[in-house]
C-alpha positions in Angstrom: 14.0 -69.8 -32.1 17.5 -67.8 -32.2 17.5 -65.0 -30.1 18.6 -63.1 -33.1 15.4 -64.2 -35.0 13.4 -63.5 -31.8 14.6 -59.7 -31.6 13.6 -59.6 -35.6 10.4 -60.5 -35.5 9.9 -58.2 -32.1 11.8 -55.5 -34.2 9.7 -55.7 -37.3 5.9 -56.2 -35.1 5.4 -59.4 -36.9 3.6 -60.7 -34.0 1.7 -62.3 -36.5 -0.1 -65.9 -37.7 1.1 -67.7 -39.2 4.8 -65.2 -39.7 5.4 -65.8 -36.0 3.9 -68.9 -35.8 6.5 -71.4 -37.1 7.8 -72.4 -33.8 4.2 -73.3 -32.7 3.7 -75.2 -35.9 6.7 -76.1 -37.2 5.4 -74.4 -40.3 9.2 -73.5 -41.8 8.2 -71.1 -44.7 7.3 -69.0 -41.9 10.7 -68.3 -40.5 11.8 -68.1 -44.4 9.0 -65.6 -45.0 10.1 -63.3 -41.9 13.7 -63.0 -42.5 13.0 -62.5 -45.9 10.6 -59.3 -45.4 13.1 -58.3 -43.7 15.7 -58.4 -45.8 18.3 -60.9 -43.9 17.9 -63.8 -46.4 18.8 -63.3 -50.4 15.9 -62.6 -51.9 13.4 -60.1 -50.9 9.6 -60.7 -50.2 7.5 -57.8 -49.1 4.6 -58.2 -47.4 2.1 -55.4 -47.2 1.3 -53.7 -44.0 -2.2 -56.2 -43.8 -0.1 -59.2 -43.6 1.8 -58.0 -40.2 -1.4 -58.6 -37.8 -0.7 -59.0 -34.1 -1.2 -62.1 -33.2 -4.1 -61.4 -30.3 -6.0 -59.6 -33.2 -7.1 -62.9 -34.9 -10.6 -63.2 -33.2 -13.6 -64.8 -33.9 -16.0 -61.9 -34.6 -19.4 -63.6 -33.6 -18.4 -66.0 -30.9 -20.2 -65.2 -28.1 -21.7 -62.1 -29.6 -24.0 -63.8 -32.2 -24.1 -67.6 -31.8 -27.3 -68.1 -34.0 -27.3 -65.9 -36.5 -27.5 -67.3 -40.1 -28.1 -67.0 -43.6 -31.4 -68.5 -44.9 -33.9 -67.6 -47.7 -35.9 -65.2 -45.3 -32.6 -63.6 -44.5 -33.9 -59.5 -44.6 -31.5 -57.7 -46.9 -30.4 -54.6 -45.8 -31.7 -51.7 -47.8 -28.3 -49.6 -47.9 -25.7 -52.3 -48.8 -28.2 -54.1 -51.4 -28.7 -50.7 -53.5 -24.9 -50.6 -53.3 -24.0 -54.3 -54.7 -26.4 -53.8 -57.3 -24.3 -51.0 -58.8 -21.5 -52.2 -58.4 -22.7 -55.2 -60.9 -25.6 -53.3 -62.7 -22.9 -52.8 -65.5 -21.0 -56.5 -64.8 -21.7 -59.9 -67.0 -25.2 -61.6 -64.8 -23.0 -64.2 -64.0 -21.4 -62.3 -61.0 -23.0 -63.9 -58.1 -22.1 -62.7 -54.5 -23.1 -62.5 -51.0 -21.9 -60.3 -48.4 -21.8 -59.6 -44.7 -20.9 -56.9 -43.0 -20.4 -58.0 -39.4 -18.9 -55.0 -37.7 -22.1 -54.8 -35.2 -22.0 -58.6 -34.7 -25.6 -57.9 -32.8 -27.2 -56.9 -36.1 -25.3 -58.1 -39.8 -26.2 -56.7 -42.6 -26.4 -58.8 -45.3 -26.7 -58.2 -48.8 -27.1 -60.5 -52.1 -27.0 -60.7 -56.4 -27.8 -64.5 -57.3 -26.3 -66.0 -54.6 -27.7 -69.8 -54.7 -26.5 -69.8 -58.0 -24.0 -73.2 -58.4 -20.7 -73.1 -59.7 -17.8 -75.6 -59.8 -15.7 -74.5 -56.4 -12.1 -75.0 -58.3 -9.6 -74.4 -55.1 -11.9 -72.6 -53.2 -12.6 -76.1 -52.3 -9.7 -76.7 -50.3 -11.9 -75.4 -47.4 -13.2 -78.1 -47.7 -10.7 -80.2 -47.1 -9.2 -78.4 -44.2 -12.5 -78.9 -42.5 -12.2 -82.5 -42.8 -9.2 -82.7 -41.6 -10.6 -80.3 -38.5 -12.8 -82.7 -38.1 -10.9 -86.2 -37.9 -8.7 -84.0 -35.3 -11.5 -83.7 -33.3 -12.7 -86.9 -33.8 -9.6 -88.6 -32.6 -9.2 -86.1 -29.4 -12.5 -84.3 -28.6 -11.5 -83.1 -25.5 -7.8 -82.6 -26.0 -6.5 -79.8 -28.6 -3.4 -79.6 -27.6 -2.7 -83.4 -28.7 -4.6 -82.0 -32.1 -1.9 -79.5 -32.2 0.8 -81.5 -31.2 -0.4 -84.0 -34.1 0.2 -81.4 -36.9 3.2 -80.0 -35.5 5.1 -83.5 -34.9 3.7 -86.1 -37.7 6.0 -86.3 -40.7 4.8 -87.0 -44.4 6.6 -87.9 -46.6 4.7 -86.9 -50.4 3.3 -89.9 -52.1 2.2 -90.2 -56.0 -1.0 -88.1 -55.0 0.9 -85.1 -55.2 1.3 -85.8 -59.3 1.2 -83.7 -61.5 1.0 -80.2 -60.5 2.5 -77.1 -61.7 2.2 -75.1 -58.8 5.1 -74.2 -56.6 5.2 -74.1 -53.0 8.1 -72.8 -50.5 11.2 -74.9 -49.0 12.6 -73.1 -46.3 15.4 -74.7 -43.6 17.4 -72.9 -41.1 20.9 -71.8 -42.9 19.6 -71.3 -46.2 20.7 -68.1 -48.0 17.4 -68.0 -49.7 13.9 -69.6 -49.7 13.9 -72.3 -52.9 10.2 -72.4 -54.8 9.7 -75.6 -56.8 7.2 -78.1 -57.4 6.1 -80.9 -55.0 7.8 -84.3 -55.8 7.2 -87.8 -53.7 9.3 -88.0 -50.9 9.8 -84.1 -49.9 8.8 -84.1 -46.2 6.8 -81.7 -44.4 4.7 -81.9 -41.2 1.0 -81.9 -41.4 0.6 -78.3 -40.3 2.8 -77.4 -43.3 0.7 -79.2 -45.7 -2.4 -77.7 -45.0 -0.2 -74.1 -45.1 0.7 -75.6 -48.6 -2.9 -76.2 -49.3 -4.2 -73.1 -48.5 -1.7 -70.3 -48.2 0.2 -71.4 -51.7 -3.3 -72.9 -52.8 -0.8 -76.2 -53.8 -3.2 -78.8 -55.7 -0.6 -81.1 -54.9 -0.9 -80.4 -51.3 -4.2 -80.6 -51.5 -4.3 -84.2 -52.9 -1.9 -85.2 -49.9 -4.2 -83.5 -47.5 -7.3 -85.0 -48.3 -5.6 -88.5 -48.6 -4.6 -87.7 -44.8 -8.3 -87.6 -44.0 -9.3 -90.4 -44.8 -6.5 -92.1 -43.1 -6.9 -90.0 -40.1 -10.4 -91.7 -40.0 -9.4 -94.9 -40.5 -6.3 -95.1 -37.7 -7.3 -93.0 -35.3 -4.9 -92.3 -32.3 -2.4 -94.6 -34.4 -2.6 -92.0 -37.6 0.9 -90.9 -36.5 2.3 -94.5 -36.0 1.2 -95.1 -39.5 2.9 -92.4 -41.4 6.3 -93.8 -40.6 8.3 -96.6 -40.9 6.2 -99.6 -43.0 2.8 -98.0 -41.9 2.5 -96.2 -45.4 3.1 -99.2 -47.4 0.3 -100.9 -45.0 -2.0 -98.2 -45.8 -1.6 -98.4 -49.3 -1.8 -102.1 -49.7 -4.9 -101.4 -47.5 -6.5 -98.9 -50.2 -5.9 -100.7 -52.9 -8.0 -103.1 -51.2 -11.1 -101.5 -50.9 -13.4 -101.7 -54.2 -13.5 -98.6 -56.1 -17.3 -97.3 -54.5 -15.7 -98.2 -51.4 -12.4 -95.8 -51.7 -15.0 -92.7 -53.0 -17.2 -92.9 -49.8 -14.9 -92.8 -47.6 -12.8 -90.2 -49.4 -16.2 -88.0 -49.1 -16.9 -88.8 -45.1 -14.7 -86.8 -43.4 -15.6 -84.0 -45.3 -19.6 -84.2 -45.3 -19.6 -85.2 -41.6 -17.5 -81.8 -41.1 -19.5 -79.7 -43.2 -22.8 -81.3 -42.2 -22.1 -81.3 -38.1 -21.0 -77.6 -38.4 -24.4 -77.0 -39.5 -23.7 -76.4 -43.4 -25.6 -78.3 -46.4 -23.3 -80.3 -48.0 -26.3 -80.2 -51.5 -24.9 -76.9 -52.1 -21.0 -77.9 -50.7 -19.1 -80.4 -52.1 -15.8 -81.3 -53.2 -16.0 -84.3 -54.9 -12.9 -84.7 -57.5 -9.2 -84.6 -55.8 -7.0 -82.0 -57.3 -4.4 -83.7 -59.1 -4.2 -87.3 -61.3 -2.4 -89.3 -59.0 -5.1 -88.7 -56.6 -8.1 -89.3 -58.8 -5.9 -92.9 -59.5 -6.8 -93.6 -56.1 -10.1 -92.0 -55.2 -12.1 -91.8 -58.7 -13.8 -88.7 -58.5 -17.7 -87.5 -58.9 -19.3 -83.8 -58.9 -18.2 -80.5 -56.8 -20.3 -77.6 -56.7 -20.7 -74.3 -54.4 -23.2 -71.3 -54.1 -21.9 -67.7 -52.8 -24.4 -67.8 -49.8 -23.2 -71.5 -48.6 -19.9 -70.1 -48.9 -20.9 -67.6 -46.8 -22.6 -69.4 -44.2 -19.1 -71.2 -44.1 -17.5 -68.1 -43.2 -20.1 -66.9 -40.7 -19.6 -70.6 -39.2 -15.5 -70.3 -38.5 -16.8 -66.4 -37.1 -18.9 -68.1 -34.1 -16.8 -70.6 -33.9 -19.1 -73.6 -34.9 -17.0 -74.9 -37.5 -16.1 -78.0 -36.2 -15.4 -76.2 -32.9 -13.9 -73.1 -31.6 -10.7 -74.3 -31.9 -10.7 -75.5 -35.6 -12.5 -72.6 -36.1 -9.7 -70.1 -35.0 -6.9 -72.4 -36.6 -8.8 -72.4 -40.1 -8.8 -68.4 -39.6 -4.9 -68.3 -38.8 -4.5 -70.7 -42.2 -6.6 -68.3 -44.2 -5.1 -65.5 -42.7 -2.8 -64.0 -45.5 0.7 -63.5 -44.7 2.2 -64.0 -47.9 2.0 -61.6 -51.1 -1.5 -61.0 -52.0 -3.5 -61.5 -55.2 -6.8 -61.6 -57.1 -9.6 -60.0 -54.5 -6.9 -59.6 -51.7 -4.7 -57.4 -53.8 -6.8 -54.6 -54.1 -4.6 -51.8 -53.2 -7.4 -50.3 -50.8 -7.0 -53.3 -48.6 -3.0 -53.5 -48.7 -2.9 -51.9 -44.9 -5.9 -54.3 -43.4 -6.0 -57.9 -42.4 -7.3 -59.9 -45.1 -8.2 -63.8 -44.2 -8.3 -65.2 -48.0 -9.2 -68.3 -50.2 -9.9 -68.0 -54.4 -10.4 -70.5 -57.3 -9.7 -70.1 -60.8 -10.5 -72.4 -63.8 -10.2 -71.1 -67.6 -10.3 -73.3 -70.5 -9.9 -72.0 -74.3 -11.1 -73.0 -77.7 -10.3 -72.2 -81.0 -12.1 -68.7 -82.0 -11.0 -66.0 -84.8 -9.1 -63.4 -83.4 -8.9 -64.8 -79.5 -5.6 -65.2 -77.7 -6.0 -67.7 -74.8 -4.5 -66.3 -72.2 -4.2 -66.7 -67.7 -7.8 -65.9 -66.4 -9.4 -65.3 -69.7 -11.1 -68.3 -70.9 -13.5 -67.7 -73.9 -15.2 -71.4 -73.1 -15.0 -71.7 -69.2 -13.2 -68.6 -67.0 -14.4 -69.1 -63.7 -13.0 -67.2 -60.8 -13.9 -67.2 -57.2 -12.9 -65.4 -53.8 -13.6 -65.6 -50.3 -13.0 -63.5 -47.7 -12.7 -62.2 -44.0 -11.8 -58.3 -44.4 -11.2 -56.3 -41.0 -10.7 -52.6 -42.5 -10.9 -49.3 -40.6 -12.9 -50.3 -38.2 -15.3 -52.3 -40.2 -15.1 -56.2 -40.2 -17.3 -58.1 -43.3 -17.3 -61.3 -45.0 -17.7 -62.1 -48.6 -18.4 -64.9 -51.0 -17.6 -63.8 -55.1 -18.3 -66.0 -57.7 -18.1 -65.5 -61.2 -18.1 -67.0 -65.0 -17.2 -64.0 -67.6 -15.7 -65.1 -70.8 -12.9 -63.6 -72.2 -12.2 -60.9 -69.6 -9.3 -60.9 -66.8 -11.2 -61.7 -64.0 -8.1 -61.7 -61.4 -7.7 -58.1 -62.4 -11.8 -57.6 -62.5 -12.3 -59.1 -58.8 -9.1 -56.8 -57.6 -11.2 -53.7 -58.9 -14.4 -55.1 -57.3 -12.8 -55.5 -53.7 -11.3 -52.2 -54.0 -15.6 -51.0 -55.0 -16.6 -53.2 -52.0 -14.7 -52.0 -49.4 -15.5 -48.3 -50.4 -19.4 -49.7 -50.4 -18.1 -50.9 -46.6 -16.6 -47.8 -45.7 -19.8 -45.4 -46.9 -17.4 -43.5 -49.4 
């Protein structure tokens, strides 16, 4: 780090994850992001006060204060915040489905519920998912040792193979010198360390990324300690040729393992968690795909999992909370404008397909056959820290705009206003 990029980020507080994390992580949108917000590179991108956290404020809320608390159908449901979902929704379309936690006394949650085992196709919610599996080969490899983990992410170089095709999603290239950052889509052979990847994946929501991430799982798996060896020089030709290899029900299970033996050690049901179809062509070329599905209250338990640190282990847990954690410009649930000045630890899915109907313009978010939407979050607000788990299916309305309005009615539910 400069020392003139140093007395920035202590000038601006952005002792934050991931802003002032890019020398840990190598993660360079972060350095791009920081001069950016404040206004030393070309263009401008402001962040909003939530996305400044101090970097000792990303805790784990239940480790150590409530190790064995979970959701299950005899879950009590507390009086107060159920009679306040239910208006929120008593006017919404019945195929809201949500669960939420309010964790703020980690000793007693209150938990509240509208339909929550209800299944829905996760869209990129489920790149969770993936993260956990890669969590999990991590710790796989080096049980004992995180900082090899870390040093794994930070120094192993991919280069981005036909998985990444097609996807119209954008993600940030950022080097040091550059007057501004450059946005574009993914093609094979951009570089980016594996700690940028997953920031792709789940900061920029990249499907592309995605794809390259959960391709990295399965080779993590396969290599071991030698996974960085093989991601250089010859070894992704090798690992190729070895793929291609492997009989078609052979390429899907093992594309699935990492992710169910994450999900399922951390003590989640992979029946009602599952990410089953990779996110772009060029990866389903490889790994044909098969169903994915979610529920709010899995989703949930997810969340309350990374809080006590059980998902994977403490470690994974906290660095799946700093990935999550939102320092980029917000949107969907974490743009309400009652949440700009909090900490907001985010993840959403969208999916909206059209057809042909009198008088309907097909538009972003407003599907008249399929509009699904989803959000998850970790909010810390005024005191007040609470998890939830939105999923929804309403035809023909903006739900990025709808779920913006019901964050901004949760958080007031939250707050006793």
């Amino acid at each position: 780090m400069t020392r003139a990029l140093a007395l920035l980020l202590a000038a601006q507080a952005l002792h934050a994850y991931p802003l002032d994390g890019f020398e840990r992580t190598g993660i360079r949108r972060l350095k791009g992001y920081a001069l950016s917000h404040a206004g030393r590179i070309k263009q401008t991108i402001k962040l909003p006060p939530g996305a400044l956290l101090e970097s000792s404020a990303v805790q784990l809320h239940l480790k150590g204060a409530n190790d064995t608390y979970d959701i299950t159908p005899q879950t009590p449901r507390d009086p107060a915040l159920q009679a306040g979902l239910e208006k929120i929704f008593a006017g919404r379309d019945t195929s809201y489905n949500i669960a939420l936690l309010d964790i703020t006394n980690p000793k007693a949650p209150r938990y509240a519920a509208l339909r929550a085992d209800e299944q829905y196709i996760p869209g990129s919610v489920a790149k969770l998912f993936v993260a956990s599996a890669a969590m999990g080969e991590l710790k796989r490899i080096f049980p004992n040792d995180t900082a090899a983990r870390e040093k794994l992410l930070r120094e192993t170089i991919i280069a981005a193979e036909p998985v990444v095709y097609r996807d119209g999603k954008t993600v940030p290239f950022y080097n040091d010198g550059q007057p501004a950052i450059l946005n574009r889509r993914l093609e094979a052979g951009d570089k980016f360390n594996l700690y940028e990847w997953l920031d792709h994946m789940l900061s920029q929501s990249s499907n592309a990324a995605a794809s390259q991430v959960w391709k990295e799982t399965v080779l993590l798996r396969e290599y071991g300690a030698k996974y960085p060896q093989m991601r250089s020089g010859d070894g992704p030709k090798q690992a190729d040729a070895w793929l291609a290899s492997l009989p078609a029900s052979e390429r899907i299970a093992r594309s699935l393992a990492p992710q169910q033996d994450a999900l399922t050690s951390s003590g989640l049901d992979i029946n009602k968690l599952r990410v089953g179809t990779f996110f772009t062509t060029g990866g389903g070329k490889i790994f044909p795909g098969s169903g994915s599905y979610a529920t709010p209250n899995e989703l949930l338990r997810w969340l309350v999992k990374v809080e006590q640190g059980k998902l994977v282990d403490a470690w994974s847990s906290l660095e799946l909370k700093r990935l999550i954690y939102f320092a980029r410009p917000r949107y969907r649930y974490s743009s309400s404008p009652a949440l700009a000045n909090v900490p907001v630890y985010f993840k959403s899915g969208s999916l909206f397909q059209c057809t042909a109907e009198p008088g309907f313009q097909c538009l972003q978010y407003r599907g008249n056959k399929t509009n699904l939407m989803h959000s998850v979050a970790i909010v810390e607000s005024q005191g007040k820290v609470y998890l939830v788990a939105l999923m929804s299916n309403v035809l023909r309305l903006n739900s990025a705009v709808e779920h913006q309005t019901i964050a901004t009615l949760i958080e007031r539910l939250i707050q006793g206003k």
